[in-house]
Structure formats: C-alpha cells, structure tokens
Chimera marker file (.cmm) of the C-alpha trace (Angstrom):
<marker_set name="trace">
<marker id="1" x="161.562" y="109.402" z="66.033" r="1" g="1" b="0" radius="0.5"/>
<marker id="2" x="160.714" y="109.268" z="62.511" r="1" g="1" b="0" radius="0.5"/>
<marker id="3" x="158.323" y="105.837" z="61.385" r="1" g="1" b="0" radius="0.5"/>
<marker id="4" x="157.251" y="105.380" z="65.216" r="1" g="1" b="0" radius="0.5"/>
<marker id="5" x="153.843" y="105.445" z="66.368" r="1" g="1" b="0" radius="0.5"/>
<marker id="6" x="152.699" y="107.892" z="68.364" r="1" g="1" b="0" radius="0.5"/>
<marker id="7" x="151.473" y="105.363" z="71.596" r="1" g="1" b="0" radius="0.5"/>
<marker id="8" x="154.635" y="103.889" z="71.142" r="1" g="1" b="0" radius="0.5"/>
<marker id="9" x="156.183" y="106.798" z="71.942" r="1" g="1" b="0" radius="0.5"/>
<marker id="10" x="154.449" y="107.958" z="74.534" r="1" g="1" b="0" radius="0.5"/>
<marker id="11" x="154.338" y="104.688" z="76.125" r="1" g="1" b="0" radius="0.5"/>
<marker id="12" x="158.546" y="105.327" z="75.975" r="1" g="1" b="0" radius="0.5"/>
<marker id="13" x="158.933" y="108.619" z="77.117" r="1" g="1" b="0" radius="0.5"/>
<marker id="14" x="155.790" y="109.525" z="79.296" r="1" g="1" b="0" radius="0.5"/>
<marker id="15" x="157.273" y="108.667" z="82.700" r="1" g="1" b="0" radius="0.5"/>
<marker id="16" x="160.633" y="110.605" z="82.201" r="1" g="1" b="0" radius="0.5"/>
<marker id="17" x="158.900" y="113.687" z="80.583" r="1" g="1" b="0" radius="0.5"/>
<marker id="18" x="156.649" y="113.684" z="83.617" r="1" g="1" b="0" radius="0.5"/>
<marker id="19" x="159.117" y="113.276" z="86.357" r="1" g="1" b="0" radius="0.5"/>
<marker id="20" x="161.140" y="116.152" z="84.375" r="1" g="1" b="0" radius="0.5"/>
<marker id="21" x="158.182" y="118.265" z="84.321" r="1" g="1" b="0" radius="0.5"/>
<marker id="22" x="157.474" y="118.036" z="88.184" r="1" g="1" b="0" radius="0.5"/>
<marker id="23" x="161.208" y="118.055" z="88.983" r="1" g="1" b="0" radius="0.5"/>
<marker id="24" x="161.610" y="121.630" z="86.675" r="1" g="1" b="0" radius="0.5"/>
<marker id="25" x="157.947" y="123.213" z="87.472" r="1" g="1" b="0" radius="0.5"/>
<marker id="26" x="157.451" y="122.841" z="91.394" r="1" g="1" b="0" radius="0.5"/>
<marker id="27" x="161.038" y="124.105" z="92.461" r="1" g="1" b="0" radius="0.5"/>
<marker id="28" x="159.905" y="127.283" z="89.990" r="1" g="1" b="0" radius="0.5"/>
<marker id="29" x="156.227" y="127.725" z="91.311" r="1" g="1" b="0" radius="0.5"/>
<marker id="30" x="157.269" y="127.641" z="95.248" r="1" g="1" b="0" radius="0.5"/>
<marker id="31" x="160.618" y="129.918" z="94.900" r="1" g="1" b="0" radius="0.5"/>
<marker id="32" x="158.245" y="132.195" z="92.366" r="1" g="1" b="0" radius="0.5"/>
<marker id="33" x="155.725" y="132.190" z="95.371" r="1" g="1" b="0" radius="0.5"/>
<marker id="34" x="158.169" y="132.676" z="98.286" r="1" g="1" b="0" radius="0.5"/>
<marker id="35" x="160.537" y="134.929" z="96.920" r="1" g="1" b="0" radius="0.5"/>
<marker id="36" x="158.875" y="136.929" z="93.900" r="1" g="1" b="0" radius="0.5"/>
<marker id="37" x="157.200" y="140.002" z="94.656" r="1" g="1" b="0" radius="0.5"/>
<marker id="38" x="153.449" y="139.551" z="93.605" r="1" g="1" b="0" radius="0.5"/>
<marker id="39" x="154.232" y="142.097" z="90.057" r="1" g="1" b="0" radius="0.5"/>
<marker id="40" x="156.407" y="139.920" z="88.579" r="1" g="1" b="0" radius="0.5"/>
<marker id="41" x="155.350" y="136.508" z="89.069" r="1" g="1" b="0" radius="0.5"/>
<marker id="42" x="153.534" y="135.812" z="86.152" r="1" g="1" b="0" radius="0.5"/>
<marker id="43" x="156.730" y="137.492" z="84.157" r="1" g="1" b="0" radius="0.5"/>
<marker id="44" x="159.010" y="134.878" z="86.145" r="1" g="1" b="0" radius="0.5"/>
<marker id="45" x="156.847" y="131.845" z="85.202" r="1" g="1" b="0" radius="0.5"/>
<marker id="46" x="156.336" y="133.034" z="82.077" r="1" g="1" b="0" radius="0.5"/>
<marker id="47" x="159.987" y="133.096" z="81.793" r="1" g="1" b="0" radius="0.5"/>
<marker id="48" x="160.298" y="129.520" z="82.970" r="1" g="1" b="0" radius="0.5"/>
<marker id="49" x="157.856" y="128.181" z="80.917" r="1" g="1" b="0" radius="0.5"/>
<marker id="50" x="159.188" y="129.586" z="77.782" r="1" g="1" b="0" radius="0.5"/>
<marker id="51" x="162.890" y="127.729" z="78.718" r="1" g="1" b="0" radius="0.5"/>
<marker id="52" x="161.043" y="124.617" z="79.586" r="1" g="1" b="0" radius="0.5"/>
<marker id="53" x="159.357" y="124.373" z="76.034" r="1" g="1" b="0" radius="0.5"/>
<marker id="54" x="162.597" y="125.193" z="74.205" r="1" g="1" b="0" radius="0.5"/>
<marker id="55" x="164.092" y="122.327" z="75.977" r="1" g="1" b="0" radius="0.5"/>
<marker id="56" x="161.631" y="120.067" z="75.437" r="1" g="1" b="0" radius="0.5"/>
<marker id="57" x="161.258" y="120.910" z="71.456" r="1" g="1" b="0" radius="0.5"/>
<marker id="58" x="165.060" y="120.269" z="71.629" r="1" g="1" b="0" radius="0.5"/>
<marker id="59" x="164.892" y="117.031" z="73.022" r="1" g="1" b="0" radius="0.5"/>
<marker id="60" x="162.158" y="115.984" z="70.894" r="1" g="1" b="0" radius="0.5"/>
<marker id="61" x="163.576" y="116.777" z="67.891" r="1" g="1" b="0" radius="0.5"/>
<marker id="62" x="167.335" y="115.916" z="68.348" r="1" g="1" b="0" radius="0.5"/>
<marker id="63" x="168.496" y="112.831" z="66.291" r="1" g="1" b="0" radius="0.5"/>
<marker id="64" x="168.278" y="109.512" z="68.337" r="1" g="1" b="0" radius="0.5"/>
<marker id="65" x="171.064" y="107.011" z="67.153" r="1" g="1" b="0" radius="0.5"/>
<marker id="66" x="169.205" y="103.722" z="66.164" r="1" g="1" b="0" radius="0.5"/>
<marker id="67" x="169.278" y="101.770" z="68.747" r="1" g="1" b="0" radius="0.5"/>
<marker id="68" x="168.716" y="97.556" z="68.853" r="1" g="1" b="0" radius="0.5"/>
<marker id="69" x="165.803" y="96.200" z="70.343" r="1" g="1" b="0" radius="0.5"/>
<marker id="70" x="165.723" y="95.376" z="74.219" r="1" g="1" b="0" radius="0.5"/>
<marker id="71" x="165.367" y="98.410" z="75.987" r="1" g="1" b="0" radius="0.5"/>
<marker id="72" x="169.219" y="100.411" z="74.838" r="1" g="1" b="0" radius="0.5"/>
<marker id="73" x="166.746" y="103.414" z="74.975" r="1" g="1" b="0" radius="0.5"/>
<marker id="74" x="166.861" y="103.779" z="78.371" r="1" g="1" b="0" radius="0.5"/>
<marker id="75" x="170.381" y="102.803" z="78.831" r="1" g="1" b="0" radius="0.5"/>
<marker id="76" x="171.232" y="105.236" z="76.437" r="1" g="1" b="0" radius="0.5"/>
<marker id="77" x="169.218" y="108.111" z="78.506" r="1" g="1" b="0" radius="0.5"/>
<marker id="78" x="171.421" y="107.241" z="81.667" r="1" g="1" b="0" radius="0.5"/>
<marker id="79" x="174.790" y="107.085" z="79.692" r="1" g="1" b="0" radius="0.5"/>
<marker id="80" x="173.687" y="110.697" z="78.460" r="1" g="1" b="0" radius="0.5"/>
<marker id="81" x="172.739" y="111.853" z="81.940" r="1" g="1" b="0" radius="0.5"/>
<marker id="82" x="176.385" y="110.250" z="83.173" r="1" g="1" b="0" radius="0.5"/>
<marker id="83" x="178.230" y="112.161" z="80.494" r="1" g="1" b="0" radius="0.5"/>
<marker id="84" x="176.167" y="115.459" z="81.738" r="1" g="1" b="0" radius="0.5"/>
<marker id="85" x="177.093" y="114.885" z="85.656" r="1" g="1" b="0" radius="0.5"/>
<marker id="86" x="181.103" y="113.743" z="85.143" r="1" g="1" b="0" radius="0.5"/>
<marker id="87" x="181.246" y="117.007" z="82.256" r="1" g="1" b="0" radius="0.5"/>
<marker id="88" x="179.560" y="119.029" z="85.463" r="1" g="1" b="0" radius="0.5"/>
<marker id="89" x="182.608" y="117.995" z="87.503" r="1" g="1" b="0" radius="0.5"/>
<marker id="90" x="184.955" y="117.815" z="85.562" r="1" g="1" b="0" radius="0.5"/>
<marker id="91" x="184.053" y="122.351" z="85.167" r="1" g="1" b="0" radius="0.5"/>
<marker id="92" x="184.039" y="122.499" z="88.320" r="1" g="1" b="0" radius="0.5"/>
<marker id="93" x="187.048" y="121.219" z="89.512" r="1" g="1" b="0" radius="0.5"/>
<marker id="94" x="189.167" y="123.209" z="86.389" r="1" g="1" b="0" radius="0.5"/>
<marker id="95" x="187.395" y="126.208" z="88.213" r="1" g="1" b="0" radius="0.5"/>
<link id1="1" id2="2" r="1" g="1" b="0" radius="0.2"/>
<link id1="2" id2="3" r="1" g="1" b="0" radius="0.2"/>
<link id1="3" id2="4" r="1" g="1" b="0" radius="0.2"/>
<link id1="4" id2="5" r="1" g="1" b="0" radius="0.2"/>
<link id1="5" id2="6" r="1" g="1" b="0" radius="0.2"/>
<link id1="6" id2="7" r="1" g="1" b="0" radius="0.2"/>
<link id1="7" id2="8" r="1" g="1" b="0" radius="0.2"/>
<link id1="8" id2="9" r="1" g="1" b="0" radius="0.2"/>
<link id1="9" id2="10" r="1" g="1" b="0" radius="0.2"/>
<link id1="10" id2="11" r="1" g="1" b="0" radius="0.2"/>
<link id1="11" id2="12" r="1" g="1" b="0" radius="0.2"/>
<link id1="12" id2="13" r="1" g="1" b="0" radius="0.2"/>
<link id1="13" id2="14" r="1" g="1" b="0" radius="0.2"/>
<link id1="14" id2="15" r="1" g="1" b="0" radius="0.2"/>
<link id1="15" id2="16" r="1" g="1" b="0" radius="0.2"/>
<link id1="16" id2="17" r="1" g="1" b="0" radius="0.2"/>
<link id1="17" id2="18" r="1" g="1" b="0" radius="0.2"/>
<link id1="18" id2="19" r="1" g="1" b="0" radius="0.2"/>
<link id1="19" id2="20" r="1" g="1" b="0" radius="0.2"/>
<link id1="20" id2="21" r="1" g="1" b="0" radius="0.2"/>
<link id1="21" id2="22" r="1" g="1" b="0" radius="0.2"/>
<link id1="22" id2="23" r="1" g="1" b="0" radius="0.2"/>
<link id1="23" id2="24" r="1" g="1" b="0" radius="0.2"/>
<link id1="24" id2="25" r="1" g="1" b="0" radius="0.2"/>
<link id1="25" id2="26" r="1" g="1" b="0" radius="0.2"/>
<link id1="26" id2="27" r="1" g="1" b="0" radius="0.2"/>
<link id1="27" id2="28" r="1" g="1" b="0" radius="0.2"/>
<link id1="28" id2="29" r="1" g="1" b="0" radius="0.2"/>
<link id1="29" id2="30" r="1" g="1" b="0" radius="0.2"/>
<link id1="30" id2="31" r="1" g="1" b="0" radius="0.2"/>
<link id1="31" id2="32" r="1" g="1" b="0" radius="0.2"/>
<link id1="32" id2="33" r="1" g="1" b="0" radius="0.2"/>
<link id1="33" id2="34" r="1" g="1" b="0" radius="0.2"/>
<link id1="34" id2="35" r="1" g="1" b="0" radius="0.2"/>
<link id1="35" id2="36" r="1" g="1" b="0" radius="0.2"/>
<link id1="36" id2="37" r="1" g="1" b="0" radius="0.2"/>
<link id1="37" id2="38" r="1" g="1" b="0" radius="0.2"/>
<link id1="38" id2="39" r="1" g="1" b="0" radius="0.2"/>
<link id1="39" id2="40" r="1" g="1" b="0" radius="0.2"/>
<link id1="40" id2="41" r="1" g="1" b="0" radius="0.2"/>
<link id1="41" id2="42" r="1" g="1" b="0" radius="0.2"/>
<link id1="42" id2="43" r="1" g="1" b="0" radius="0.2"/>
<link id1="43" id2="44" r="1" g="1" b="0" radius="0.2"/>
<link id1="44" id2="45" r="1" g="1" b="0" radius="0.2"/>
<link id1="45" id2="46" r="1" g="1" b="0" radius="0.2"/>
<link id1="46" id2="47" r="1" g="1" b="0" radius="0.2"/>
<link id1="47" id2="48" r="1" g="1" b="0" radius="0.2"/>
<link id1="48" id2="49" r="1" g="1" b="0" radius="0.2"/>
<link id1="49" id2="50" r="1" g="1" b="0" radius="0.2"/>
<link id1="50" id2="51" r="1" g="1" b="0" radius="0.2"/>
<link id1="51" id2="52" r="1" g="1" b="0" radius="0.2"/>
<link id1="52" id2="53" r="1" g="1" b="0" radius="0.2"/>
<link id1="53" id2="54" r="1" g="1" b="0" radius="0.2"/>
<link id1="54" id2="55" r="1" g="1" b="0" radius="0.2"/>
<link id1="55" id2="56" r="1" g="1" b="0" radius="0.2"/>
<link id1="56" id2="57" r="1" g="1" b="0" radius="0.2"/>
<link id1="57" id2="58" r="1" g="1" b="0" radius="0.2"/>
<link id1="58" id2="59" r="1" g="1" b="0" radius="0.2"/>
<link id1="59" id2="60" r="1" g="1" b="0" radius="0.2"/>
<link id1="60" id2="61" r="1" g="1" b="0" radius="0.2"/>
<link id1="61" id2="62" r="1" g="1" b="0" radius="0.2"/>
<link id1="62" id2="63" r="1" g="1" b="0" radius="0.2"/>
<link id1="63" id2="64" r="1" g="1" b="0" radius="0.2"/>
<link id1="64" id2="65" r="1" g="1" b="0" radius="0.2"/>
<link id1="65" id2="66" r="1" g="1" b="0" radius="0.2"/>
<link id1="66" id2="67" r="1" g="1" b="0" radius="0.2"/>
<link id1="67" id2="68" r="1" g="1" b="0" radius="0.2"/>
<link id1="68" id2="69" r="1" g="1" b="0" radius="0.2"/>
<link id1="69" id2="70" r="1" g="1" b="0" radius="0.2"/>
<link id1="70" id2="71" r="1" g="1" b="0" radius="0.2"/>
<link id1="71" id2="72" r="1" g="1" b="0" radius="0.2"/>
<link id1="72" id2="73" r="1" g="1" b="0" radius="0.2"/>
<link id1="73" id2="74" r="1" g="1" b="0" radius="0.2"/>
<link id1="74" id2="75" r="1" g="1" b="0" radius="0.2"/>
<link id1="75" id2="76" r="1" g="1" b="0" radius="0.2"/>
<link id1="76" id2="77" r="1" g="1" b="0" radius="0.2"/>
<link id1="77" id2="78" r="1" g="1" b="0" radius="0.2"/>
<link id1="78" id2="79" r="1" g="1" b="0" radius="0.2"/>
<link id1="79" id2="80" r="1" g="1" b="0" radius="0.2"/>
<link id1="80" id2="81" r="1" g="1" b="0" radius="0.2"/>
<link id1="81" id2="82" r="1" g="1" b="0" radius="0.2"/>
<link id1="82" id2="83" r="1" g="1" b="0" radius="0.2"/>
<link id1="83" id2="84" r="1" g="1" b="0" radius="0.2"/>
<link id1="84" id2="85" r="1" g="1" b="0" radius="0.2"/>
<link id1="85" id2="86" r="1" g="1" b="0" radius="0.2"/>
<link id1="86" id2="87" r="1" g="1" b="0" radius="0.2"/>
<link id1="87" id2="88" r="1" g="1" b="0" radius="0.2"/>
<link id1="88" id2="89" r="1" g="1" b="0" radius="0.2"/>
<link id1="89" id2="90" r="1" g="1" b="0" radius="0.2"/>
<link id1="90" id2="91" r="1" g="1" b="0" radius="0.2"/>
<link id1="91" id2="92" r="1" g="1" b="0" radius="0.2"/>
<link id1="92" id2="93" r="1" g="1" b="0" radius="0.2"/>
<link id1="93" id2="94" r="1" g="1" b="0" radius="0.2"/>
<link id1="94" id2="95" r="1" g="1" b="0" radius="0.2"/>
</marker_set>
C-alpha cells in the first residue's frame, strides 16, 4: 500500500507470505524430486518459480480497499479466501 512504511508492512504480511511460500514450494520440490526425471527438474522448478513470482507481484500490487483501524486486514484476507473456496464449489458442483 501506497504511504505505508515498509516495517509496517512487513510486520503485516510476513507470516502469511511465509506460510504461502512453504505451503506452494515444498509440495513442488518433493513431487519435482519423486516424480521428475533428473533432465527436467530444474525446467519444472524453474517453471514453478516463475508462477509463484507472478502471483506474488499480483498480490502485491492489487488495490487494497481502505480499511479502518483494528485489524479488518486480516478479516478481509479470510473473507477473500471464503469467497475463493464457496466460488471453488460452487464450479464444481455446476460440473
């Protein structure tokens, strides 16, 4: 966000940037390990790491509605993350 300190921000967002990061990386490096023949694996994590990064410039530089003091932030994250899951099932079940 525009005007916000940088420890601020980080303060805000390190946690959930970190738990994304292990939550996205590790599933990648052990199927790219297991399953990958030894040629291609630094193709397939090169791969992964270039869809990780466009994800993460999106969410950085999306627009953030303002939000009041008190932590909305975070209530705002799960409301987004509730919209993503009942949009998920509501695909699946027109399938």
């Amino acid at each position: 966000m525009e005007g916000e300190s940088i420890e601020a921000r980080l303060r805000r967002e390190y946690t959930n940037t970190a738990l994304a990061g292990w939550l996205f990386n590790i599933p990648i490096t052990v199927i790219n390990f297991t399953l990958v023949p030894l040629p291609f694996r630094v193709i397939v994590l090169d791969g992964a790491e270039c869809v990780w990064s466009a994800v993460m410039s999106y969410l950085s530089h999306r627009q953030q509605p303002a939000s009041s003091e008190g932590g909305e932030g975070s209530k705002e994250g799960g409301q987004q993350l509730q919209q993503l899951k009942e949009g998920a099932q509501a695909a699946e079940i027109e399938r």
